[in-house]
N, C-alpha and C positions, 0 to 999 in steps of 0.2 A: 504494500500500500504506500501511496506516495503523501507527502505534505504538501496543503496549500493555505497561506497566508493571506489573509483578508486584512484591510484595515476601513473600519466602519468608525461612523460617526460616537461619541462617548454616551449621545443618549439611547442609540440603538445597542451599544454596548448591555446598559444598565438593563435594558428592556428583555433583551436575550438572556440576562441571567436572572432576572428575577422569574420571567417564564420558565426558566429551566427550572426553577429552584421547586417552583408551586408543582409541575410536573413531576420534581423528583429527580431529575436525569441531570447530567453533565450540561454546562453551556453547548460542548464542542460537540455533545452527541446530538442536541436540539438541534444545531444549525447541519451538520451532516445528515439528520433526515430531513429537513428541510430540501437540502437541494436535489437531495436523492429521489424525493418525492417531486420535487419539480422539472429533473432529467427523466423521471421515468413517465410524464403526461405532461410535455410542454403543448406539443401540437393539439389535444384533446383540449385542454384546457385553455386556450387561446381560441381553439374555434370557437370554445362556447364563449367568453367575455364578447369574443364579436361578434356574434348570431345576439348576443340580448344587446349589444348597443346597436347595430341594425336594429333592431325593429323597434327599440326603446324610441329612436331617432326617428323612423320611417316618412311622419306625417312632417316632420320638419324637411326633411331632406326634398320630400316633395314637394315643401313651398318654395325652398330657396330656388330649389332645378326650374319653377316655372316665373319666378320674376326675371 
């Protein structure tokens, strides 16, 4: 397994470890299923925030297209 270094902002710091804390778990274990969950459904999960801001949007987008 290889190491990778992040540097985040110190109140995303504080926030990561207090989540980890309530959870129970490691900081470093939070953020490694974090992204592992986010490499394992980037494309699934992207289609859907755009399929709901499409149609959230629809009736707008249709006004702007006809002015």
């Amino acid at each position: 397994m290889n190491t990778l270094t992040i540097t985040l902002p110190e109140e995303r710091i504080d926030q990561l470890k207090e989540t980890a804390a309530r959870l129970g778990v490691a900081p470093e274990e939070l953020a490694r299923a974090g992204i592992e969950d986010l490499l394992a459904y980037p494309e699934e999960s992207f289609q859907q925030l755009l399929d709901r801001l499409l149609e959230k949007n629809a009736r707008l987008y249709l006004r702007l297209a006809t002015q």
